[in-house]
PDB file of N, CA, C, O and CB in Angstrom:
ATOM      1  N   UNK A   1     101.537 -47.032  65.267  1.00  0.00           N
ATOM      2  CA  UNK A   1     100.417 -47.037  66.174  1.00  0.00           C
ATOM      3  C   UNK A   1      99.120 -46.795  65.424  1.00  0.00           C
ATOM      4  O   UNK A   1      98.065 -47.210  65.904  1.00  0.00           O
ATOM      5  CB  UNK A   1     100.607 -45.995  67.257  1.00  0.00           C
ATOM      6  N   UNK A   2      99.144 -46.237  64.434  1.00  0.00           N
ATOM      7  CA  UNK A   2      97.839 -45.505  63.789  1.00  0.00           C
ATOM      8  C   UNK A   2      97.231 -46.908  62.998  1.00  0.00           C
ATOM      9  O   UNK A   2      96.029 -47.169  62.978  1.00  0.00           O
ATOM     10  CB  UNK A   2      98.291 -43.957  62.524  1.00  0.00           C
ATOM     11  N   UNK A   3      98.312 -47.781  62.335  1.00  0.00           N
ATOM     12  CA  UNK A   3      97.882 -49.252  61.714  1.00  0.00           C
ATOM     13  C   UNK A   3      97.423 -50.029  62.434  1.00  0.00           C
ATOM     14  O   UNK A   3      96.372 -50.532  62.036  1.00  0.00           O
ATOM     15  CB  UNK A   3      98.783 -50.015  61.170  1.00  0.00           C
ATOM     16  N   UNK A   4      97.967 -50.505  63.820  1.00  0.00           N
ATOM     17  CA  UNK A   4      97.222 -50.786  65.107  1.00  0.00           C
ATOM     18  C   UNK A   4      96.121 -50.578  65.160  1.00  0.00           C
ATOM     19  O   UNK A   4      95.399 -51.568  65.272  1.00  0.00           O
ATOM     20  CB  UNK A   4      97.559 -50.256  66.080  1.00  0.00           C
ATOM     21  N   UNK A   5      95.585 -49.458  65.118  1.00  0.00           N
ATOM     22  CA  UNK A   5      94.287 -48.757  65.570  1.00  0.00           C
ATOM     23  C   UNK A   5      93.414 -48.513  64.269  1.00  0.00           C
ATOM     24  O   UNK A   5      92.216 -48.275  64.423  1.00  0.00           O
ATOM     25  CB  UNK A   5      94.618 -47.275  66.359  1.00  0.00           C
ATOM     26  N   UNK A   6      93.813 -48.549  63.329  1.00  0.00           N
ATOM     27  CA  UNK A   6      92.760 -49.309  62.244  1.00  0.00           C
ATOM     28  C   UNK A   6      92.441 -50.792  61.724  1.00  0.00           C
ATOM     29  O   UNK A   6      91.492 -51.364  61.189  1.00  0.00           O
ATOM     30  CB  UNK A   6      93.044 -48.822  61.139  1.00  0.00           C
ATOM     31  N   UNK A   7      93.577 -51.075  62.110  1.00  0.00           N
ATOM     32  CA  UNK A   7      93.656 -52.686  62.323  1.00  0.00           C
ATOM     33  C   UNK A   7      92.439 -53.081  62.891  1.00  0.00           C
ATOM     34  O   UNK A   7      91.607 -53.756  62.285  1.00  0.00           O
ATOM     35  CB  UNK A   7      94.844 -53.211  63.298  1.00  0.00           C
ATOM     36  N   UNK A   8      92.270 -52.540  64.432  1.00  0.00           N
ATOM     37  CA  UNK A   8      91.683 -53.075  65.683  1.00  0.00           C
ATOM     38  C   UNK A   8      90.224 -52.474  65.833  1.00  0.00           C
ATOM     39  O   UNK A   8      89.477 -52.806  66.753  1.00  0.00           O
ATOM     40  CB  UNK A   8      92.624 -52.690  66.974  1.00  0.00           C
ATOM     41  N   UNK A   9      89.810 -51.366  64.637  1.00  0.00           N
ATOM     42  CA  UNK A   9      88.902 -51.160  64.437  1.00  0.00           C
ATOM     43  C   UNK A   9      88.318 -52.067  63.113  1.00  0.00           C
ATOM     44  O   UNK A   9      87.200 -52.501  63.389  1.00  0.00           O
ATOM     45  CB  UNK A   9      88.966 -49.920  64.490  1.00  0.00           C
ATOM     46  N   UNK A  10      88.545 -52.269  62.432  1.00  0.00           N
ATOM     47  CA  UNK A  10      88.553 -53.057  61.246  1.00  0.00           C
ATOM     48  C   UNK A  10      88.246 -53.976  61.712  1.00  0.00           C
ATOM     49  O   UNK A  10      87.135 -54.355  61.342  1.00  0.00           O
ATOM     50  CB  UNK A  10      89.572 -53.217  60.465  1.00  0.00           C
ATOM     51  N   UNK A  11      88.720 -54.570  62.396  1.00  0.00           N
ATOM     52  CA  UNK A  11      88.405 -56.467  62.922  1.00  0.00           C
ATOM     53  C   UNK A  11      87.125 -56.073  64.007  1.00  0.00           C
ATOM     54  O   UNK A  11      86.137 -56.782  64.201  1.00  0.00           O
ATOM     55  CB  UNK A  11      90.238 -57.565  64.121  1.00  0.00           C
ATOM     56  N   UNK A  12      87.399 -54.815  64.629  1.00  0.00           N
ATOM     57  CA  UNK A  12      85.785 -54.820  65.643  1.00  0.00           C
ATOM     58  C   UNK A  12      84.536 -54.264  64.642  1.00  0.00           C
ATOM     59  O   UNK A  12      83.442 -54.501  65.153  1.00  0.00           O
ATOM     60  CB  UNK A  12      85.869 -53.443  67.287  1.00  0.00           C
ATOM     61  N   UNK A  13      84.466 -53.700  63.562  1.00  0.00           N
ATOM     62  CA  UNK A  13      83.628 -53.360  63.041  1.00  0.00           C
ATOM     63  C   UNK A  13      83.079 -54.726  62.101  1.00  0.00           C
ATOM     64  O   UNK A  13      82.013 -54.682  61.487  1.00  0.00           O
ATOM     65  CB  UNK A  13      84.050 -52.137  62.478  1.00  0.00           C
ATOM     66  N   UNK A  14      83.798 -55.684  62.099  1.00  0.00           N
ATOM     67  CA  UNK A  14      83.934 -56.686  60.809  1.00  0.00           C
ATOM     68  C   UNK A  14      82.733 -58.011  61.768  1.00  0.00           C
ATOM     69  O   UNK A  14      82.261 -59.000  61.207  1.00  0.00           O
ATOM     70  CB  UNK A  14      86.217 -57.365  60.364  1.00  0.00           C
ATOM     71  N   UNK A  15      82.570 -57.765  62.755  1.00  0.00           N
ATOM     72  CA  UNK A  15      81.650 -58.593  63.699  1.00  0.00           C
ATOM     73  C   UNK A  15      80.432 -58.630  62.943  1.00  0.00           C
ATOM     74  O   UNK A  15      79.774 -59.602  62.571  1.00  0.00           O
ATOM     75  CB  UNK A  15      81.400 -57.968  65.211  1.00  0.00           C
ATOM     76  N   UNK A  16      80.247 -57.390  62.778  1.00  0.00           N
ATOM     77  CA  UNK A  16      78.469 -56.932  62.720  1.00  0.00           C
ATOM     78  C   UNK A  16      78.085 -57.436  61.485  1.00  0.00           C
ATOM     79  O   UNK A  16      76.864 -57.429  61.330  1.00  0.00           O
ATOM     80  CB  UNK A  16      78.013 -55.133  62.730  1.00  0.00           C
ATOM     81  N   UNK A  17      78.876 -57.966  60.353  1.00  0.00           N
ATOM     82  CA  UNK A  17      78.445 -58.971  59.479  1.00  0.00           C
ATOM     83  C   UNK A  17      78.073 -60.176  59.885  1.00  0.00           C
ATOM     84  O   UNK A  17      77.189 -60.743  59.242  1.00  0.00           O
ATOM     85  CB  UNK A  17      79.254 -59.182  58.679  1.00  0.00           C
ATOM     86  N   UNK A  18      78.631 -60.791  60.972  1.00  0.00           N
ATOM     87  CA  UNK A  18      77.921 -62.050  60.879  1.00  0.00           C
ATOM     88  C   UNK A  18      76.375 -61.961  61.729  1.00  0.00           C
ATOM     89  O   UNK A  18      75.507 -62.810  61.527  1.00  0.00           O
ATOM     90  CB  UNK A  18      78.971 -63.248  61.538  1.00  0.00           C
ATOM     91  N   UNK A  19      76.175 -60.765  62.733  1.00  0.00           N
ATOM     92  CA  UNK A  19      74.820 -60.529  62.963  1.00  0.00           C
ATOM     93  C   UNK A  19      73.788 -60.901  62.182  1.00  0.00           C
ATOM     94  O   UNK A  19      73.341 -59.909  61.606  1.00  0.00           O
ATOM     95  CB  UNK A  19      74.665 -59.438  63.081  1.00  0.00           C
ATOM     96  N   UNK A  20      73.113 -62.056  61.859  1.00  0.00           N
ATOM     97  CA  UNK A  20      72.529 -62.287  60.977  1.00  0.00           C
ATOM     98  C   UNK A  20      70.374 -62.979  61.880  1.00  0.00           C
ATOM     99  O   UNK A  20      70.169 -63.966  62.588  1.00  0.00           O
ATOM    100  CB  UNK A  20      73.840 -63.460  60.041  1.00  0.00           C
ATOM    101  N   UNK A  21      69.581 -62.173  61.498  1.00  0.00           N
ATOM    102  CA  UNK A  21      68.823 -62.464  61.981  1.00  0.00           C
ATOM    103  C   UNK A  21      67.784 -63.433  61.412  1.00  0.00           C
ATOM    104  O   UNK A  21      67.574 -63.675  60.224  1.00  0.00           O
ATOM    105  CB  UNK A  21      68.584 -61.561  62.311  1.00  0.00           C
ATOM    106  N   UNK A  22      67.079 -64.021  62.661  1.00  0.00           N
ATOM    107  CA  UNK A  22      66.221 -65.083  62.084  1.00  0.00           C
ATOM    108  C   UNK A  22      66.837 -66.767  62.657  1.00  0.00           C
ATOM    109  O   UNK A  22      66.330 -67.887  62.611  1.00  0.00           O
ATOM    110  CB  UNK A  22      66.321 -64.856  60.223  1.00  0.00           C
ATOM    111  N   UNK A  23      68.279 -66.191  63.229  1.00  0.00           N
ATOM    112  CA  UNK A  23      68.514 -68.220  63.589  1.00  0.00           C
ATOM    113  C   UNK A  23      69.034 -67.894  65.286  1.00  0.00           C
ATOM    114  O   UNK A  23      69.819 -67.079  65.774  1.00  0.00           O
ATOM    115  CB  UNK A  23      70.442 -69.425  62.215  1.00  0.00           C
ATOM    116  N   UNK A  24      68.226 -68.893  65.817  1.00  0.00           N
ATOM    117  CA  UNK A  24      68.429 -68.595  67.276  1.00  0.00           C
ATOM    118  C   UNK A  24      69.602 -70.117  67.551  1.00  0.00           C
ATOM    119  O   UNK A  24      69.766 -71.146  66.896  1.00  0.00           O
ATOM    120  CB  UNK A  24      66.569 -68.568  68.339  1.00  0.00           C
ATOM    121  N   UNK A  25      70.328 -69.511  69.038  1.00  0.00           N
ATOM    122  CA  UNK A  25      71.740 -70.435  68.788  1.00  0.00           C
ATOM    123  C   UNK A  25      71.018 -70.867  70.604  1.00  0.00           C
ATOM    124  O   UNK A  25      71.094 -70.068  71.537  1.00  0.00           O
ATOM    125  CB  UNK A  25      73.973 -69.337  68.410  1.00  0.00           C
ATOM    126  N   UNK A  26      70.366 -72.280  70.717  1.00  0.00           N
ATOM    127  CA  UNK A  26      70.321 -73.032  72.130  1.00  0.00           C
ATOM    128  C   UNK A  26      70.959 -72.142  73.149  1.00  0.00           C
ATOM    129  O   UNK A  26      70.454 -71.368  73.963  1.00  0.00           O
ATOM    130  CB  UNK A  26      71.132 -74.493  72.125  1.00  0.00           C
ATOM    131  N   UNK A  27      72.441 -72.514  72.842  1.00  0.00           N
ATOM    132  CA  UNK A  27      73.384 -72.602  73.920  1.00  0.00           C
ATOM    133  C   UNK A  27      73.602 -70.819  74.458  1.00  0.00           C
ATOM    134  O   UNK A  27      73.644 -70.321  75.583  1.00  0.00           O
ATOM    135  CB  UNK A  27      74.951 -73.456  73.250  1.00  0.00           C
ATOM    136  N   UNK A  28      73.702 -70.233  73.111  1.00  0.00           N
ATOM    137  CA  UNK A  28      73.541 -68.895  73.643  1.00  0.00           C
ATOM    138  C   UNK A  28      72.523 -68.099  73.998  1.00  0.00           C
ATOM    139  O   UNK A  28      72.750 -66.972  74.440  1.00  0.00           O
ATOM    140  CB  UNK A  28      73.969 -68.283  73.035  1.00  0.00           C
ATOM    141  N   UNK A  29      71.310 -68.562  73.858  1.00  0.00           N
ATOM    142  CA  UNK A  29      70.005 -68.632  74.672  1.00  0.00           C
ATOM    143  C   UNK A  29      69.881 -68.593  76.104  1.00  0.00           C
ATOM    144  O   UNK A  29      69.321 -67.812  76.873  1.00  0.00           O
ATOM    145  CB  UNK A  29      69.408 -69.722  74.396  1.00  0.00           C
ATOM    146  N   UNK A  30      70.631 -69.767  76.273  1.00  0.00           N
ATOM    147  CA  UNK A  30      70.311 -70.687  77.587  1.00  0.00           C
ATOM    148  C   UNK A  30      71.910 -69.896  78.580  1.00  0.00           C
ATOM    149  O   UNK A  30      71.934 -69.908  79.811  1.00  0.00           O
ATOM    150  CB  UNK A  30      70.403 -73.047  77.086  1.00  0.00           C
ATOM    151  N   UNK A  31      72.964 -69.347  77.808  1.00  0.00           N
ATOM    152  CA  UNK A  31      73.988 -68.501  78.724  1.00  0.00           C
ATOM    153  C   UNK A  31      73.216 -67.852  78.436  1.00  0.00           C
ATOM    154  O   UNK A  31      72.490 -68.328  79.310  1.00  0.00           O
ATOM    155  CB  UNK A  31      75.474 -68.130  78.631  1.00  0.00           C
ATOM    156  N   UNK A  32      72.472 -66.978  77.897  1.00  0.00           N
ATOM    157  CA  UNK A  32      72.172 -65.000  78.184  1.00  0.00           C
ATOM    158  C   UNK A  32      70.657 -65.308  78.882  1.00  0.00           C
ATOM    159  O   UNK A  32      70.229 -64.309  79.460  1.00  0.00           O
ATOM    160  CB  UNK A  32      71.966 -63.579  76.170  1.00  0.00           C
ATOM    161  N   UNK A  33      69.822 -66.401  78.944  1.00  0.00           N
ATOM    162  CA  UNK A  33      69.072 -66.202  80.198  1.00  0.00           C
ATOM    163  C   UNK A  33      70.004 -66.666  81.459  1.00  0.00           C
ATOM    164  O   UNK A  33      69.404 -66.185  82.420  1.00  0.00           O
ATOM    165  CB  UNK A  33      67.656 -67.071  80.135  1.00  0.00           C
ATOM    166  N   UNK A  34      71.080 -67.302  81.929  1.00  0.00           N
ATOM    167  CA  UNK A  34      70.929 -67.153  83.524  1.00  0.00           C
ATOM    168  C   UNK A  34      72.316 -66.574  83.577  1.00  0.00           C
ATOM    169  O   UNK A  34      73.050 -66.844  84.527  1.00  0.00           O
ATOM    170  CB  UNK A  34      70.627 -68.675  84.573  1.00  0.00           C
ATOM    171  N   UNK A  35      72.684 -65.831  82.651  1.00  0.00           N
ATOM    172  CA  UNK A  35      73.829 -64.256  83.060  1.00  0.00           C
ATOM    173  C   UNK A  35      75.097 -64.900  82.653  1.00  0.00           C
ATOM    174  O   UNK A  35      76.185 -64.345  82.806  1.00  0.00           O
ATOM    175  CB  UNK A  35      74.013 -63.587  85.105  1.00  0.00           C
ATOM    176  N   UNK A  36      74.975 -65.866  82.227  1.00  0.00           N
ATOM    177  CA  UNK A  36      76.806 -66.941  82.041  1.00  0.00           C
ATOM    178  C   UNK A  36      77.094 -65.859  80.580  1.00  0.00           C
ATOM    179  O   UNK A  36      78.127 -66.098  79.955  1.00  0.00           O
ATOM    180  CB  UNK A  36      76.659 -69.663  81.390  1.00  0.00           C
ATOM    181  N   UNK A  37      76.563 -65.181  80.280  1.00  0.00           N
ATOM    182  CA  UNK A  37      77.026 -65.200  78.358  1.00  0.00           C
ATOM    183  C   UNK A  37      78.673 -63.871  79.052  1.00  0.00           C
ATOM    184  O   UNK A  37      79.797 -63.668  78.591  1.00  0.00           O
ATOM    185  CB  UNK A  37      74.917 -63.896  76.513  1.00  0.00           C
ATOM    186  N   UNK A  38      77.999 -63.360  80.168  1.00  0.00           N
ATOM    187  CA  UNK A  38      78.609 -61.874  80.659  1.00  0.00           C
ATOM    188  C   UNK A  38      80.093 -62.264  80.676  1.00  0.00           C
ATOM    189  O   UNK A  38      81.031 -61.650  80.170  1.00  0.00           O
ATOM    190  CB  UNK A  38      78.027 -61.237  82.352  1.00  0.00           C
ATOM    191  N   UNK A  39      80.111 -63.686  81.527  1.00  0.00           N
ATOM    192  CA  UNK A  39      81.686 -64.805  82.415  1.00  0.00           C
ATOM    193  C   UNK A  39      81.946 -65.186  80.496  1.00  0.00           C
ATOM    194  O   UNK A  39      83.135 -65.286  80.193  1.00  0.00           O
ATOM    195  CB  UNK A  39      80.991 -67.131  84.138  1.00  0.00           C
ATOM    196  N   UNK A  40      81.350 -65.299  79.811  1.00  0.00           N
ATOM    197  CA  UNK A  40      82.201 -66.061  78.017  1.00  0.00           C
ATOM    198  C   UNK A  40      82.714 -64.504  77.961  1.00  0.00           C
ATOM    199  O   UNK A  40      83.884 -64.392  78.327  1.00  0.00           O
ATOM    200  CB  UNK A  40      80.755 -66.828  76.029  1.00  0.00           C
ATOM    201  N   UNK A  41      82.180 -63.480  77.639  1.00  0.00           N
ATOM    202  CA  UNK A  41      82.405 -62.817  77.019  1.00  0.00           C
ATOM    203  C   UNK A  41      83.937 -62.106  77.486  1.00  0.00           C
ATOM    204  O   UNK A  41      84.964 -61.772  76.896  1.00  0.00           O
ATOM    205  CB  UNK A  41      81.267 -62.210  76.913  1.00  0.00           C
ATOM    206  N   UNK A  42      83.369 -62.091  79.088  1.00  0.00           N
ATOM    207  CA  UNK A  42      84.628 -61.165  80.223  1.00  0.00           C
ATOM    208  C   UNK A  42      86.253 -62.340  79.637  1.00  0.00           C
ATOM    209  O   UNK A  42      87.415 -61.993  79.424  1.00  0.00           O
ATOM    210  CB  UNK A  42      84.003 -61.511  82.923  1.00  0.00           C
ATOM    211  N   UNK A  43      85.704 -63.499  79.566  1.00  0.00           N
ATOM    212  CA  UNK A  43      86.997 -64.637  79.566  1.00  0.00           C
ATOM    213  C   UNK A  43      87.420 -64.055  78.196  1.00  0.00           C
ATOM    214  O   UNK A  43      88.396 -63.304  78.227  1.00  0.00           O
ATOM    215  CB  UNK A  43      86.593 -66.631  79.587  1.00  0.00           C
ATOM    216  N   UNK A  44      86.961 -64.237  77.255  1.00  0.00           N
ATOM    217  CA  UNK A  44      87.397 -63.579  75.742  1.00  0.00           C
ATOM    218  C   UNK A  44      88.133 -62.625  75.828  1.00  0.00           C
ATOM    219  O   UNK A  44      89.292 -62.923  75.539  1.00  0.00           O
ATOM    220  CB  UNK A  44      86.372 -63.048  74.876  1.00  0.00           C
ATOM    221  N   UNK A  45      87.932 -61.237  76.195  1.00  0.00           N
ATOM    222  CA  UNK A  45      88.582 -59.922  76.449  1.00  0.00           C
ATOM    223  C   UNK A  45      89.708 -60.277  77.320  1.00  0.00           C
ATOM    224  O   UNK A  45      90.804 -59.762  77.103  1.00  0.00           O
ATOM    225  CB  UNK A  45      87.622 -58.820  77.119  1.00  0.00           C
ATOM    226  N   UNK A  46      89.544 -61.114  78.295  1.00  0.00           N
ATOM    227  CA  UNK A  46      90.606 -60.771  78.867  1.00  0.00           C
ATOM    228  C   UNK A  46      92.095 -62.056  77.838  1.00  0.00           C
ATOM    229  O   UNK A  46      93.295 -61.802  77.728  1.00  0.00           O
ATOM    230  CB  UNK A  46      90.180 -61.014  80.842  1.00  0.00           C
ATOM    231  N   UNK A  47      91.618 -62.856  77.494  1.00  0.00           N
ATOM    232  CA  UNK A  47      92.350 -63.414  76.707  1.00  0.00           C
ATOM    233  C   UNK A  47      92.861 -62.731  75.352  1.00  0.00           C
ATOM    234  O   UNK A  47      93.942 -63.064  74.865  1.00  0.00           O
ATOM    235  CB  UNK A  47      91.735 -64.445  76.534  1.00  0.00           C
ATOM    236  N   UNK A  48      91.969 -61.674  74.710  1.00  0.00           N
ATOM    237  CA  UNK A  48      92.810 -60.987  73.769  1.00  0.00           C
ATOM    238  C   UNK A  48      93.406 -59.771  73.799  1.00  0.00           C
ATOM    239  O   UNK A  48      93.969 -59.129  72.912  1.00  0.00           O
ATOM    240  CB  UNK A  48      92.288 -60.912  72.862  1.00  0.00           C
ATOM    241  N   UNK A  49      93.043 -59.368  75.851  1.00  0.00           N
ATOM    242  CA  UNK A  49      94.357 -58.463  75.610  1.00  0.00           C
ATOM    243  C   UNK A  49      95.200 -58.980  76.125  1.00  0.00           C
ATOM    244  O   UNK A  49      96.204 -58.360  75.774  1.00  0.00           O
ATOM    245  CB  UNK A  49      94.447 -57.156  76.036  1.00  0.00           C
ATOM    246  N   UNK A  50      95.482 -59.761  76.772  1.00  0.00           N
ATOM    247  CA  UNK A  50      96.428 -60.737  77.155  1.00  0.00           C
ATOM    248  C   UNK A  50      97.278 -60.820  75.767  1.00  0.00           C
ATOM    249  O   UNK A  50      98.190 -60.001  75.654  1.00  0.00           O
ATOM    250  CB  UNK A  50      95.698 -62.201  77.687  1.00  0.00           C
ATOM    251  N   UNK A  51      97.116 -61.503  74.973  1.00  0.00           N
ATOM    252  CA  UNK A  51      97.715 -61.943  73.954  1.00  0.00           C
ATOM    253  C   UNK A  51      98.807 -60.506  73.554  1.00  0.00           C
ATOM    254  O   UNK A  51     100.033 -60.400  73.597  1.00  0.00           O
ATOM    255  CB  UNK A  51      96.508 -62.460  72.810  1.00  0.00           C
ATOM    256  N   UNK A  52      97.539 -59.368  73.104  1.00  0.00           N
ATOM    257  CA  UNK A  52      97.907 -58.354  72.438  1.00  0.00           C
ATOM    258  C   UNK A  52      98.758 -57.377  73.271  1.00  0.00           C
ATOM    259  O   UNK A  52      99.440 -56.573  72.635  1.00  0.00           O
ATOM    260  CB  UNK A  52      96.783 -57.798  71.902  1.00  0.00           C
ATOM    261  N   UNK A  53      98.817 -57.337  75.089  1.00  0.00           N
ATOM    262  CA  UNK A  53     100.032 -57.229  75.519  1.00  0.00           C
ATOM    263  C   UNK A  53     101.148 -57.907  75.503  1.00  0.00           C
ATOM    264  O   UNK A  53     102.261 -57.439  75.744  1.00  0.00           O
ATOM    265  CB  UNK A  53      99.950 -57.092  76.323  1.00  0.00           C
ATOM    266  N   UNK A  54     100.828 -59.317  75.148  1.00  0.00           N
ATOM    267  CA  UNK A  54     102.500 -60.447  74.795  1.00  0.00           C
ATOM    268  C   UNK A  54     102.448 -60.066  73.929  1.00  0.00           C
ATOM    269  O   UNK A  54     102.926 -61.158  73.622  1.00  0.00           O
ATOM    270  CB  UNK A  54     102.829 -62.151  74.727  1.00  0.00           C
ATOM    271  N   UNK A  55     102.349 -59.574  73.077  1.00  0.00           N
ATOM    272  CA  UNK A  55     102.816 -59.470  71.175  1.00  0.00           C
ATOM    273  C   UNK A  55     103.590 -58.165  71.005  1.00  0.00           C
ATOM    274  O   UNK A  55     104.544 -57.981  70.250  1.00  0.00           O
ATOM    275  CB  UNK A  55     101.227 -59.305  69.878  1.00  0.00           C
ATOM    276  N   UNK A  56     102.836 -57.009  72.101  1.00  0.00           N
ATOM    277  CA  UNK A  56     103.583 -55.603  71.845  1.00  0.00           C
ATOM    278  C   UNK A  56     104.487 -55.499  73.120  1.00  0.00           C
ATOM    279  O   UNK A  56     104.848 -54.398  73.536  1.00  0.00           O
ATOM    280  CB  UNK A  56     102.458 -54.170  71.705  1.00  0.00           C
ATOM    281  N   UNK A  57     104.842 -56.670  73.730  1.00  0.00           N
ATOM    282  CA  UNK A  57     105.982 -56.617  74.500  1.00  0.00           C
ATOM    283  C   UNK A  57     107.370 -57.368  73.615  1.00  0.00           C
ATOM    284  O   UNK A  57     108.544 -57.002  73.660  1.00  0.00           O
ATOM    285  CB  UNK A  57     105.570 -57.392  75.957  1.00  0.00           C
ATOM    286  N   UNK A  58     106.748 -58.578  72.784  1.00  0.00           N
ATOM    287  CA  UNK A  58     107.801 -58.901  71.824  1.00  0.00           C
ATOM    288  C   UNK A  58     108.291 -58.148  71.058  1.00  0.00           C
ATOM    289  O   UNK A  58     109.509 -57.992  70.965  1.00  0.00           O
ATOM    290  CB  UNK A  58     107.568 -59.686  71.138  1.00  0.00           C
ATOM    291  N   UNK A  59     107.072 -57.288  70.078  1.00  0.00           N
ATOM    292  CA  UNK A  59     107.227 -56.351  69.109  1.00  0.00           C
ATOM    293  C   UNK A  59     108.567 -55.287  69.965  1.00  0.00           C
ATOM    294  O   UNK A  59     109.512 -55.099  69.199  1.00  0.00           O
ATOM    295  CB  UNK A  59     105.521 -55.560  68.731  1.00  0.00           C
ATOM    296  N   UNK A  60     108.719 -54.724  71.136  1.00  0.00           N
ATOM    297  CA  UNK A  60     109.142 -53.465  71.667  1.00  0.00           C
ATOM    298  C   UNK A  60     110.826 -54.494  72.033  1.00  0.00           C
ATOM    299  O   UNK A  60     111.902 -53.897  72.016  1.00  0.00           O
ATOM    300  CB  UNK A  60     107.885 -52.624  73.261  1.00  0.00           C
ATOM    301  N   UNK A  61     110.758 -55.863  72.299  1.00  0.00           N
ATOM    302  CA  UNK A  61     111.997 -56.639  72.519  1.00  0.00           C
ATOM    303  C   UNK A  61     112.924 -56.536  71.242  1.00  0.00           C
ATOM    304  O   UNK A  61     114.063 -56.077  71.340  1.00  0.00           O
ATOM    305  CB  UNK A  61     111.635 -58.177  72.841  1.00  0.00           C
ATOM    306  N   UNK A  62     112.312 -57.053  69.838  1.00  0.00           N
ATOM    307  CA  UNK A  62     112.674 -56.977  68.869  1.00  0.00           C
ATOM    308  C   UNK A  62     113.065 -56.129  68.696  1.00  0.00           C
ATOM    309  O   UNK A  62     114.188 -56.217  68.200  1.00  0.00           O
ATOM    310  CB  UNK A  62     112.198 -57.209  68.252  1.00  0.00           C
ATOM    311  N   UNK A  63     112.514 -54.621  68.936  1.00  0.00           N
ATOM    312  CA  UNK A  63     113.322 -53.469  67.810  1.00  0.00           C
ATOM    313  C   UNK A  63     114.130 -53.164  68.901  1.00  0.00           C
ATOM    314  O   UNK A  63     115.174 -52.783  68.373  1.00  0.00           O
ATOM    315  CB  UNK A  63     112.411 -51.936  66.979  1.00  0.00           C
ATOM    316  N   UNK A  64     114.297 -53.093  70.317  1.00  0.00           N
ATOM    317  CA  UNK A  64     115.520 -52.975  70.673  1.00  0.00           C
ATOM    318  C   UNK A  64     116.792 -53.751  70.938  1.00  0.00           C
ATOM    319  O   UNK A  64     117.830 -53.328  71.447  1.00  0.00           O
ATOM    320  CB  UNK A  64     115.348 -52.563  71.372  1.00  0.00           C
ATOM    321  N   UNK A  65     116.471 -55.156  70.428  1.00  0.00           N
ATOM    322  CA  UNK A  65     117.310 -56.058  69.519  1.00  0.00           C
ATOM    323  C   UNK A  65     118.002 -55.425  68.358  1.00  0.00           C
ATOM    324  O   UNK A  65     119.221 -55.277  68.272  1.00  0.00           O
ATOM    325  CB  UNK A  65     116.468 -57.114  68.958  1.00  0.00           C
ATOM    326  N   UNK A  66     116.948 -54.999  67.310  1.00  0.00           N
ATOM    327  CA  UNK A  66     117.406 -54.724  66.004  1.00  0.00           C
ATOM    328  C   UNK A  66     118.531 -53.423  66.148  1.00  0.00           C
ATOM    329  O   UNK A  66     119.572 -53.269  65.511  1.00  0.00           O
ATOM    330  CB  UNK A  66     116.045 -54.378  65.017  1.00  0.00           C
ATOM    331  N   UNK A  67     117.951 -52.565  67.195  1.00  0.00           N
ATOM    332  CA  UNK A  67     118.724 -51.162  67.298  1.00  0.00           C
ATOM    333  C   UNK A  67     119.668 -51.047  67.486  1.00  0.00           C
ATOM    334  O   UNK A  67     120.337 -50.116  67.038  1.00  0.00           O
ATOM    335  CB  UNK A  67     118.504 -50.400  67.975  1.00  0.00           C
ATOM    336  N   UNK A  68     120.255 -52.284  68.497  1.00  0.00           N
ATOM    337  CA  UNK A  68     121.389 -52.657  69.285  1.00  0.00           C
ATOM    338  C   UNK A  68     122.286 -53.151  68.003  1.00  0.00           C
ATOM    339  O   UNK A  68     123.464 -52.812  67.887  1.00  0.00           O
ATOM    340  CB  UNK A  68     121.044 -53.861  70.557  1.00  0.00           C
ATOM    341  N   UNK A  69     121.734 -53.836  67.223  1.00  0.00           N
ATOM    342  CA  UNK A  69     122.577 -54.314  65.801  1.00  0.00           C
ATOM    343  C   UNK A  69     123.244 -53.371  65.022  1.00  0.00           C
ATOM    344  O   UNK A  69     123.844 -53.722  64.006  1.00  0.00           O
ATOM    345  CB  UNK A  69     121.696 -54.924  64.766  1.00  0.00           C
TER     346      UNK A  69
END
């Protein structure tokens, strides 16, 4: 659990490199003036914990596969 959780900090801290100022992006302009950027962002999250609850439901299938062996 503790590799998990540096893992998952590691990859959220690893964002703030590409923050790079000085280049403006149209499209994400034009979502964060009329509130759409909020509906990309909400769809994202919910797609990667989605994922990351299918993965630690496989992960928890497997080892009581393996245990049973």
């Amino acid at each position: 659990m503790k590799k998990i959780s540096l893992l998952a900090l590691l990859l959220l801290s690893y964002v703030g490199v590409f923050a790079q100022q000085g280049q403006t992006v149209e499209m994400a302009d034009s979502f964060r003036s009329s509130g759409k950027i909020y509906v990309v962002i909400a769809v994202i999250v919910i797609i990667f914990v989605g994922l990351s609850v299918y993965l630690f439901a496989i992960d928890r299938r497997l080892k009581k596969i393996e245990k049973e062996k």
